[in-house]
C-alpha positions as CSV (number, residue, x, y, z in Angstrom):
1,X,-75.8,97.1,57.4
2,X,-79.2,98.0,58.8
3,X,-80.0,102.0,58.6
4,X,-80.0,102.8,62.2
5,X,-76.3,101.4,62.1
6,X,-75.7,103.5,59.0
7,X,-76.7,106.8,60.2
8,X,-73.8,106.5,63.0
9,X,-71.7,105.6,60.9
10,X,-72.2,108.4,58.3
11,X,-72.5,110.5,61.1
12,X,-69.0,109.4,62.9
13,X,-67.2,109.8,58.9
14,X,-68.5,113.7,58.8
15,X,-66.4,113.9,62.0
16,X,-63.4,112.1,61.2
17,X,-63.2,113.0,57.4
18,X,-63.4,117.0,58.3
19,X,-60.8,119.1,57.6
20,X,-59.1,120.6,59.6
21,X,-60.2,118.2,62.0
22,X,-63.6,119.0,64.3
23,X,-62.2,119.5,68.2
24,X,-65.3,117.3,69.2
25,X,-63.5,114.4,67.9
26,X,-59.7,114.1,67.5
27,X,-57.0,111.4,66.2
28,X,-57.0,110.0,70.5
29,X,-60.6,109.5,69.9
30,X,-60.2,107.8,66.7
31,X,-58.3,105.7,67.4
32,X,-59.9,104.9,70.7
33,X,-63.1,103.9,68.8
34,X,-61.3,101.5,67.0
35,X,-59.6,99.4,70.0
36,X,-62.7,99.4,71.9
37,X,-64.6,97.8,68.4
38,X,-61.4,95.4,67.8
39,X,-61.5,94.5,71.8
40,X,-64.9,93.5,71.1
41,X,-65.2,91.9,67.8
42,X,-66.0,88.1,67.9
43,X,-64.3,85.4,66.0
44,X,-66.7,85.6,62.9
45,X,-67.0,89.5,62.4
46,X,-67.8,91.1,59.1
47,X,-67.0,94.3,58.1
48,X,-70.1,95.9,58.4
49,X,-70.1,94.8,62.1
50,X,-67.2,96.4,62.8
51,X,-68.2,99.6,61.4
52,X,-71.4,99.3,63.2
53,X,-70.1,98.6,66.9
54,X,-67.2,101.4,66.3
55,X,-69.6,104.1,65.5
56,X,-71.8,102.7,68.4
57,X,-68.7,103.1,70.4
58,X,-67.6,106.0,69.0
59,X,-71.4,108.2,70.0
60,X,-71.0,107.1,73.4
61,X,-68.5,109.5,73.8
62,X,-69.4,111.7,70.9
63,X,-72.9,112.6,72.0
64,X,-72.4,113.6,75.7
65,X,-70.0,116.9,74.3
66,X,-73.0,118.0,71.7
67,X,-76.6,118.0,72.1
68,X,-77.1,118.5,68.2
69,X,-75.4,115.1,67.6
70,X,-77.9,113.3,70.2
71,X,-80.6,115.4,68.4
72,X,-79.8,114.3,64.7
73,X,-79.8,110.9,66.2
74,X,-83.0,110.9,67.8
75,X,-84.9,111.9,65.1
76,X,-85.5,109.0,62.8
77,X,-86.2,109.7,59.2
78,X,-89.1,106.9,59.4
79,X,-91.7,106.4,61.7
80,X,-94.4,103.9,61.7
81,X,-97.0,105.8,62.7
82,X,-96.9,107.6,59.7
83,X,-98.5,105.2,57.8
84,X,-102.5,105.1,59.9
85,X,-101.8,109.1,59.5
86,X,-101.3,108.9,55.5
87,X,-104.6,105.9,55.8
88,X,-106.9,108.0,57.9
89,X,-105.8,111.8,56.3
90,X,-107.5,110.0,52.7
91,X,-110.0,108.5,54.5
92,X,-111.1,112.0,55.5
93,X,-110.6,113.6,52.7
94,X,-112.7,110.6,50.7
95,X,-115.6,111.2,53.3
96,X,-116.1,115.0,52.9
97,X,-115.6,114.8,48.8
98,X,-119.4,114.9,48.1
99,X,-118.7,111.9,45.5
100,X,-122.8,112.4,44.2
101,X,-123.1,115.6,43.8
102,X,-124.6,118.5,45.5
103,X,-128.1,118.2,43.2
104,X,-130.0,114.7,44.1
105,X,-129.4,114.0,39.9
106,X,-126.7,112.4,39.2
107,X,-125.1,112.0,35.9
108,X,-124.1,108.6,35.3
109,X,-121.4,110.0,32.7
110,X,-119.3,112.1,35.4
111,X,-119.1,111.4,38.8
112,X,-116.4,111.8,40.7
113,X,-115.5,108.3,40.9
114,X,-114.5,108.3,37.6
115,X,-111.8,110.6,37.7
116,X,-110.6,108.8,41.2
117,X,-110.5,105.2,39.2
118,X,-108.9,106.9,36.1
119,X,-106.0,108.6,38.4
120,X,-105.3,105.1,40.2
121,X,-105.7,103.4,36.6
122,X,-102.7,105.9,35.2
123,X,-100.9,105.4,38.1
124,X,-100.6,101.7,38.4
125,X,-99.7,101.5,34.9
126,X,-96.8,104.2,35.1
127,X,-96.3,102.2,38.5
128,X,-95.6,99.0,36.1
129,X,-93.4,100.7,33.3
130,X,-91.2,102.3,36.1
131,X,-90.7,98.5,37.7
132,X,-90.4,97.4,34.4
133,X,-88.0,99.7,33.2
134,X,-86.1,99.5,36.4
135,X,-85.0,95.6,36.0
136,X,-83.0,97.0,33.2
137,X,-79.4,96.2,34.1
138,X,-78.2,99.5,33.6
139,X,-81.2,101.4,35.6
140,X,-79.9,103.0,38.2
141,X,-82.6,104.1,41.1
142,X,-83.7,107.1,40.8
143,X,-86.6,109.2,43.0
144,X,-89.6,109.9,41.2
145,X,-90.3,114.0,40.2
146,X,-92.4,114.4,43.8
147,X,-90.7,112.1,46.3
148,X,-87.3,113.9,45.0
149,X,-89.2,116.7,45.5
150,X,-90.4,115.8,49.3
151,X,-86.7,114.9,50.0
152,X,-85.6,118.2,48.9
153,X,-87.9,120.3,51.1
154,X,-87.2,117.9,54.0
155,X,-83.5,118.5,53.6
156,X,-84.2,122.8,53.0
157,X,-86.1,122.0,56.1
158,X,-83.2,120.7,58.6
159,X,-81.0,123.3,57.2
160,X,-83.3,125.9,58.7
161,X,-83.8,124.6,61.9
162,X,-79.7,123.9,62.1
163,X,-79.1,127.7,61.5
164,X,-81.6,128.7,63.7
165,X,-80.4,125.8,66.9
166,X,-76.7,125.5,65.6
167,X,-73.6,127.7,65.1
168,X,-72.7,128.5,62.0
169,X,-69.3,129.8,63.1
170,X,-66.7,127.5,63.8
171,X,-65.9,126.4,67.6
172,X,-63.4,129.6,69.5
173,X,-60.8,127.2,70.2
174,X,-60.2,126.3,66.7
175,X,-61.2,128.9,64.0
176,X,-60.2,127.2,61.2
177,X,-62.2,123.8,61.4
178,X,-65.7,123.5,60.2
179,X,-68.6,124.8,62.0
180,X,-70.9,122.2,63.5
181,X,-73.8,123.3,61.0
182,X,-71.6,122.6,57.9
183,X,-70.8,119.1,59.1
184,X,-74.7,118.4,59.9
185,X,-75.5,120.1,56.4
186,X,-72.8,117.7,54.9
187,X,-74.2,114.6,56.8
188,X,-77.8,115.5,55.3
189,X,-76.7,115.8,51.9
190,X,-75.1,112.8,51.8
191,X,-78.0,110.7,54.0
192,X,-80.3,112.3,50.9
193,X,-77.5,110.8,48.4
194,X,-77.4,107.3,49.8
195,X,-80.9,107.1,51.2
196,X,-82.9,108.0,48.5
197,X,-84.1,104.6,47.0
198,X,-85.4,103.7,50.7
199,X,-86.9,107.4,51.1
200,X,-88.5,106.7,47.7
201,X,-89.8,103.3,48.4
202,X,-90.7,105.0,51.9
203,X,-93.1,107.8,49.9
204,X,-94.9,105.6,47.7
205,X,-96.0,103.5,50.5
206,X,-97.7,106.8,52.1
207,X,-99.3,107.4,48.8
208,X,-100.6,104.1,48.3
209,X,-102.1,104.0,51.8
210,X,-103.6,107.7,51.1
211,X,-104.9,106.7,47.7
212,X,-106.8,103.6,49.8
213,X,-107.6,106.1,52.5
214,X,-109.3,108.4,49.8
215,X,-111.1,105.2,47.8
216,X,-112.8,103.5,51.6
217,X,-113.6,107.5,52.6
218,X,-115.5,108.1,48.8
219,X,-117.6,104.4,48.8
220,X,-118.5,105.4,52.8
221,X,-119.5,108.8,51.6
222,X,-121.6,107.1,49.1
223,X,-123.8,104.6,51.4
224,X,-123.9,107.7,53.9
225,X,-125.3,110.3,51.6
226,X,-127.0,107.6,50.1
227,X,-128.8,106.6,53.2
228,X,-130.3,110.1,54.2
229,X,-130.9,111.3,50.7
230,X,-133.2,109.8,48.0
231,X,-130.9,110.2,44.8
232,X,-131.6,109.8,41.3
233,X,-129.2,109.2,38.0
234,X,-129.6,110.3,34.7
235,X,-127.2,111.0,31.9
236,X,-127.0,113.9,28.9
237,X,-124.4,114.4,26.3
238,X,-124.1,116.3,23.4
239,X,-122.4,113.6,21.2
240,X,-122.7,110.3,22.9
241,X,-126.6,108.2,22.3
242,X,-127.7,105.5,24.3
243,X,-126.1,102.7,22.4
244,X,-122.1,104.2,22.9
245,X,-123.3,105.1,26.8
246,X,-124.5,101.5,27.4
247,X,-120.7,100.1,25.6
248,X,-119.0,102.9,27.9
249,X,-120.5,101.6,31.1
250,X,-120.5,97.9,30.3
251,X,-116.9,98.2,30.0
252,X,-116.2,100.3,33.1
253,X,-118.9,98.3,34.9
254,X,-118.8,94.9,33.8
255,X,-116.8,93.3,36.7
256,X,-118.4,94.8,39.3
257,X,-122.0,93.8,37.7
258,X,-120.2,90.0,37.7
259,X,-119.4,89.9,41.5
260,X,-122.3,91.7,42.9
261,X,-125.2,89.9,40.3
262,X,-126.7,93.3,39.2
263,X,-127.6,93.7,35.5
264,X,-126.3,96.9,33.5
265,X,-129.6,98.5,32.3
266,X,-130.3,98.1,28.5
267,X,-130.1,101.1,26.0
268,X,-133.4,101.4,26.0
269,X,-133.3,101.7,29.5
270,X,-130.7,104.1,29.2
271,X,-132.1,106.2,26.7
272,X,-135.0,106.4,29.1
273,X,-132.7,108.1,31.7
274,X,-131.7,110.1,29.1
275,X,-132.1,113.7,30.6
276,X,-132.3,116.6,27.7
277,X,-130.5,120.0,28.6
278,X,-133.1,123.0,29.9
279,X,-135.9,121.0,31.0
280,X,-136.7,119.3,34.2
281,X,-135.9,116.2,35.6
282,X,-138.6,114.4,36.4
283,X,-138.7,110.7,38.0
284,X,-138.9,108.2,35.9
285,X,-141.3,105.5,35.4
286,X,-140.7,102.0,37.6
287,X,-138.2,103.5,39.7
288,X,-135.2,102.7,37.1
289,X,-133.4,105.9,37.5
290,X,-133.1,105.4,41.9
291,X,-129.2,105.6,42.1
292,X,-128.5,102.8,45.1
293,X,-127.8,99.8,41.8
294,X,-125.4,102.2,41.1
295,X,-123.8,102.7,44.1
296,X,-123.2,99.5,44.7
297,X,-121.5,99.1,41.1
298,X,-119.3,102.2,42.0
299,X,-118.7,101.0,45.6
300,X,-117.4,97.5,43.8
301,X,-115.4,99.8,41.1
302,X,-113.7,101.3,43.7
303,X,-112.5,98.1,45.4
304,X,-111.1,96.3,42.5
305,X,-110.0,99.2,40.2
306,X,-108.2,101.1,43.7
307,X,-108.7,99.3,46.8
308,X,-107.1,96.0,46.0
309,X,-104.3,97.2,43.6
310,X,-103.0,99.6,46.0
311,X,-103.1,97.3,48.7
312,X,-100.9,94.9,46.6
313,X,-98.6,98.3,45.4
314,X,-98.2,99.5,49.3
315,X,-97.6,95.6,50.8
316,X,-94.5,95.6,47.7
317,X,-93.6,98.9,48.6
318,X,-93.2,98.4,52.3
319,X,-91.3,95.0,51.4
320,X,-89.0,96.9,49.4
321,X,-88.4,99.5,52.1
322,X,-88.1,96.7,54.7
323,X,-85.2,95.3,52.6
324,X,-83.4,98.5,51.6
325,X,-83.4,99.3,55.8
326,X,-81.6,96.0,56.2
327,X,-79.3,96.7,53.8
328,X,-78.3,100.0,53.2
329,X,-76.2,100.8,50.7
330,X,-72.8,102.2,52.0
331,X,-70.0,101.6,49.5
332,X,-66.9,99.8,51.6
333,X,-64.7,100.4,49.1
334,X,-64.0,103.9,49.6
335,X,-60.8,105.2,51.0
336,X,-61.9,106.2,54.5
337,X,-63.9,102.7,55.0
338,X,-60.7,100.9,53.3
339,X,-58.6,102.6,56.2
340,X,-60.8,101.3,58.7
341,X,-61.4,97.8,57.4
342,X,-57.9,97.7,57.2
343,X,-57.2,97.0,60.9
344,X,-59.6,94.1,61.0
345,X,-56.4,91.9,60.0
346,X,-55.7,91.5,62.9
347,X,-53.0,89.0,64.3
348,X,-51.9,87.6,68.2
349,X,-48.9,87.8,66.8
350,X,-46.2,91.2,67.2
351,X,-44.4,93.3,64.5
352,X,-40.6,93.5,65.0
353,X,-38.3,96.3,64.6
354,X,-34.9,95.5,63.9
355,X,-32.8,98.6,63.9
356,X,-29.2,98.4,62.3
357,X,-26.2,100.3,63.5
358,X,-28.5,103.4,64.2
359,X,-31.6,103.1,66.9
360,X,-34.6,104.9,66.0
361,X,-35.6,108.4,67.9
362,X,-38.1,107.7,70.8
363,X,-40.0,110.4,68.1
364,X,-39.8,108.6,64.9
365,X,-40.5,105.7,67.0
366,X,-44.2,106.9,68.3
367,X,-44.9,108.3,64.8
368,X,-44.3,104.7,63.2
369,X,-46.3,102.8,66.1
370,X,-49.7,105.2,65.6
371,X,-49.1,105.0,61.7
372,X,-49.3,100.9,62.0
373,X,-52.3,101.1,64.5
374,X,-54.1,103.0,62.5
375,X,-53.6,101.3,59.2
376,X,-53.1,97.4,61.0
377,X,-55.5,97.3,64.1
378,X,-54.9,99.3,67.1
379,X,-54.6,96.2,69.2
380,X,-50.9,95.3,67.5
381,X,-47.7,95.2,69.6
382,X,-44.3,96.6,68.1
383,X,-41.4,95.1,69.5
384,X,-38.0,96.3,68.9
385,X,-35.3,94.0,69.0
386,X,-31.5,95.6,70.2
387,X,-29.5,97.4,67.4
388,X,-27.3,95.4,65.2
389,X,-24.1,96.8,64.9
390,X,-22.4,97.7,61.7
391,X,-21.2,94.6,60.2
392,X,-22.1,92.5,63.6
393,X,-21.9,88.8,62.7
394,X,-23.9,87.1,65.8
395,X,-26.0,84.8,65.0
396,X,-27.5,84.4,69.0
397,X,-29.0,87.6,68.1
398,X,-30.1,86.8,64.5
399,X,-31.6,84.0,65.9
400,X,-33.6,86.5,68.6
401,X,-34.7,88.3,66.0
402,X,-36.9,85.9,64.4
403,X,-37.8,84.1,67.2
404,X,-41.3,83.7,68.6
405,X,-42.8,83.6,64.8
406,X,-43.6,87.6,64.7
407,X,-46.4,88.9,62.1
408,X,-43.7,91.4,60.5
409,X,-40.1,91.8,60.3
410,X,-39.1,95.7,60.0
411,X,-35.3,96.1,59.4
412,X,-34.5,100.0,60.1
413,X,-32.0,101.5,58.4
414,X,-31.0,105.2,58.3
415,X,-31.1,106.9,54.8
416,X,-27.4,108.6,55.8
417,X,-26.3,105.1,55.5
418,X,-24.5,104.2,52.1
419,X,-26.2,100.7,51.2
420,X,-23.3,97.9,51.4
421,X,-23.9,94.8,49.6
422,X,-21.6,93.2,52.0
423,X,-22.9,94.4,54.8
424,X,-26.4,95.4,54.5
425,X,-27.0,93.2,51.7
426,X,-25.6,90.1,53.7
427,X,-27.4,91.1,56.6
428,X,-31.2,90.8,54.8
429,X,-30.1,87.7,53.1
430,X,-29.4,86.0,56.8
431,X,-32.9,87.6,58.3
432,X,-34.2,86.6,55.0
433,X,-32.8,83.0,55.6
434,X,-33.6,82.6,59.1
435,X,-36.9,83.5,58.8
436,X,-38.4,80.9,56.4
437,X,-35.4,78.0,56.9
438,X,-36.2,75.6,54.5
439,X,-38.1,77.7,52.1
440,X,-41.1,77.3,54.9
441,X,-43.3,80.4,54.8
442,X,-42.2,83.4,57.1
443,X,-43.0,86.1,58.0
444,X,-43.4,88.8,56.2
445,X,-40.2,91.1,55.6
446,X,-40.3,95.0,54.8
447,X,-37.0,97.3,55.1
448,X,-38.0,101.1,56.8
449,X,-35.2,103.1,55.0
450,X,-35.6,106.2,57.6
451,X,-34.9,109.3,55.4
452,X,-35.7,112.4,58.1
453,X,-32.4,113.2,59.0
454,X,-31.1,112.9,55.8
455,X,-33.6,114.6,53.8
456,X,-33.5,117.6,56.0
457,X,-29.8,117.9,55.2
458,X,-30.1,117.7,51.3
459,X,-33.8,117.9,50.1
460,X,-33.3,121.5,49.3
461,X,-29.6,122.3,48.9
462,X,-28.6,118.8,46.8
463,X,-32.9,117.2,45.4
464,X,-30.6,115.0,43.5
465,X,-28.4,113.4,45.7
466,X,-31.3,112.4,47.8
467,X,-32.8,111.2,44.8
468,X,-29.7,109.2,44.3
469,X,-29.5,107.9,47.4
470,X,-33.5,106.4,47.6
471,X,-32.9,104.8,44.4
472,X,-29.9,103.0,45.3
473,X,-31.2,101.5,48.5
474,X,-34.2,100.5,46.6
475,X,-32.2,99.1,44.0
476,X,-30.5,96.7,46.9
477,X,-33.9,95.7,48.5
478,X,-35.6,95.2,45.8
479,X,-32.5,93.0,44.1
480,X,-33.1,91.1,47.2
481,X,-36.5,90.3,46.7
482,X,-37.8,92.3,49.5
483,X,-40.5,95.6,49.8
484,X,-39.0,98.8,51.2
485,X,-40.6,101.5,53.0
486,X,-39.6,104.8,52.8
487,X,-40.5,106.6,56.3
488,X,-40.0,110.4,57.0
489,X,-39.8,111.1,60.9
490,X,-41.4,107.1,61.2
491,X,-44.2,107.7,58.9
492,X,-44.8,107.2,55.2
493,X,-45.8,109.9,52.4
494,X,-49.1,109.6,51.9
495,X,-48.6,110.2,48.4
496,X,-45.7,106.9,48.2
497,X,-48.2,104.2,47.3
498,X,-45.5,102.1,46.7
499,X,-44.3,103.1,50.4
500,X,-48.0,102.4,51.9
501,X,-48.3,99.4,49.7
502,X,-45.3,97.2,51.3
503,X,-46.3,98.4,55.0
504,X,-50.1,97.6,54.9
505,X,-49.6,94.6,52.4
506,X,-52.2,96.0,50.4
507,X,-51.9,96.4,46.5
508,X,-50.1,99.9,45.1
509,X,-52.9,101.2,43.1
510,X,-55.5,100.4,46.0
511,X,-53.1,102.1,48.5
512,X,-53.2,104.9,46.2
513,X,-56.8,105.5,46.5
């Protein structure tokens, strides 16, 4: 999933994960969302484009009832622009560093482009051991000290503006559910959470285009100053002699001398620019102390030692954040995208409901239908068959029961019921039967054992007869070979993984979840 489709979706889950619900976005609109993303979905559709095209759908409506959702939207957390504004901000800062010196002597032992090579040096190599140590299998990404830091302040940032645009109170009609700014605050932490390895790979690109920025602004600086002013070098120390100077600058020098074709200077040449503290520099014979050799060297050492290695670091960088954008990293295994990826199984085909001796209320009825939509694909049609009668033997309407090769068979049975082996019993056996003759493949079979009315009877004054009662109907399902449901008022308990397991097909433990 690409970021753009990321950020809706994130920003459609702080809706429908609040609690108490948001009223900018309610169950109706949920599930709405999710027929018009089915309704659309081609034959070769992947999670992720599902997700995408419901939280599309979902901020067409969304964003017309609240401008701060439009806002949140339209602000990208990457421009491209940024990038010529982090090149040309070190350009000018490389121009107006006076990388000679104010004085027209320079010292060949400590100008500034020493320290700008050294910093780039320590960099790239910290650069390497961080790349290095991240192809470790159990490195996890992590944001360097000032990119985390950046992030932070950006985040700080949006808070304050929120307060100040946002209220922080929740909505009149309904004073219990979250205020707007919590769920934007929410949204930001977890964008910072999930987006960090792009935001990361997102900073170093800025800092490797202001590091070339800074490098081209200090060699233009050079040939500028160097063109209106007549410069001279020179070079003191207190502990260093020619011969260590002339090593030092071979060493720091040597490719650039190579590529350009100019020769280092001796140590006696050096020892004649040799410039003793408290007395006066005075030009030196032949001309060997005029500083443009040396600018040219530096200009070169600049290039190779910054230039081209951060060119090489930035074009990685941006690669990196190119691929991290087209594939964000949103986890589909949690519970709320589970949920959602659950009604992609989608079939042509309809659920039955085969009530016996008692019908279902038009109540428990409703609840049962928006429970399977919402777990199974709000596109599915439940059909409900006439009710059997108690101990009814007709097989015409056994036979209409399993006709027209339905997805699901739901027997309903009331929990007030006693379970009957000879009746009840005999009764799943022929659905059982008629629904995979020949031992073909079926469809798939779960009991609803409807405990509302019952429950309410004796959950408080007789726990154990209820108890008692659950246990033996599971004991003649589940002897039969067959999953059972328990329903309260046509929906499962949340916490009955077993329950939620049979009707969504799904296994127990990842029901459970």
């Amino acid at each position: 999933m690409d970021e753009t489709n990321a950020r809706r979706v994130l920003l459609l889950r702080a809706f429908e994960t609040a609690r108490p619900a948001h009223p900018l976005w309610g169950e109706d609109d949920r599930r709405w969302a999710s027929r018009v993303a089915l309704e659309e979905a081609p034959a070769d559709d992947t999670p992720e484009r599902f997700l995408a095209r419901r939280a599309e759908a979902a901020l067409r409506r969304l964003g017309p009832r609240e401008s701060h959702v439009r806002d949140w939207l339209a602000r990208p957390p990457w421009r491209g622009r940024w990038m010529p504004a982090a090149l040309g901000l070190g350009l000018m800062l490389g121009l107006v560093a006076d990388a000679l010196g104010p004085a027209h002597r320079i010292s060949l032992l400590a100008p500034p482009v020493w320290a700008l090579v050294l910093w780039n040096v320590v960099v790239i190599v910290l650069s390497v051991l961080h790349g290095l140590l991240a192809l470790r299998p159990a490195a996890r990404p992590r944001s360097a000290g000032l990119q985390a830091w950046l992030a932070r302040r950006t985040l700080d940032l949006g808070r304050l503006l929120r307060t100040r645009r946002a209220e922080r109170r929740a909505p009149p009609d309904a004073p219990d559910a979250p205020s707007l700014a919590s769920l934007l605050d929410a949204l930001a932490a977890q964008w910072l959470a999930l987006g960090s390895p792009l935001a990361g790979a997102r900073a170093a690109l800025l800092l490797h285009l202001g590091a070339i920025g800074v490098a081209l602004g200090m060699i233009a600086s050079l040939y500028l100053r160097g063109l209106v002013f007549d410069y001279r070098v020179g070079w003191s120390s207190t502990f260093l002699d020619a011969a260590t100077v002339h090593q030092a600058l071979a060493l720091l020098l040597e490719p650039a001398a190579r590529l350009s074709g100019l020769a280092l200077p001796d140590v006696a040449t050096l020892q004649a620019l040799r410039v003793a503290e408290g007395t006066a520099a005075l030009p030196a014979p032949g001309g060997i102390d005029t500083a443009a050799p040396w600018i040219h060297l530096w200009a070169i050492t600049l290039g190779l030692a910054v230039v081209l290695p951060r060119a090489l670091m930035a074009l990685l960088a941006a690669l990196h954040a190119a691929w991290l954008s087209r594939r964000f990293p949103l986890r589909l295994d949690e519970p709320y995208f589970r949920d959602l990826l659950g009604q992609q199984r989608r079939t042509d085909a309809p659920l039955r409901l085969l009530p016996h001796a008692q019908a279902p209320a038009p109540a428990q009825l409703d609840a049962l239908t928006d429970w399977l939509r919402a777990h199974l694909g709000e596109t599915l049609t439940l059909q409900v068959a006439p009710v059997r009668g108690y101990g009814s033997e007709d097989e015409a309407a056994l036979q209409g029961a399993v006709a027209g090769a339905p997805a699901m068979l739901l027997p309903w049975i009331d929990l007030s019921a006693t379970p009957e082996a000879e009746v009840h019993g005999r009764w799943l056996r022929s659905l059982l039967g008629a629904s995979a003759p020949a031992g073909r493949p079926g469809p798939r079979l779960v009991v609803l054992l409807e405990e509302g009315g019952f429950a309410a009877r004796f959950a408080d004054s007789a726990p154990a007869r209820l108890a008692e009662r659950r246990q033996a109907w599971r004991a003649l399902v589940e002897g039969l070979g067959l999953d059972c449901a328990l329903l309260r008022d046509g929906r499962p308990d949340p916490a009955d993984a077993a329950s939620l397991a049979a009707l969504s097909g799904t296994d127990p433990a990842g029901a459970a979840a």
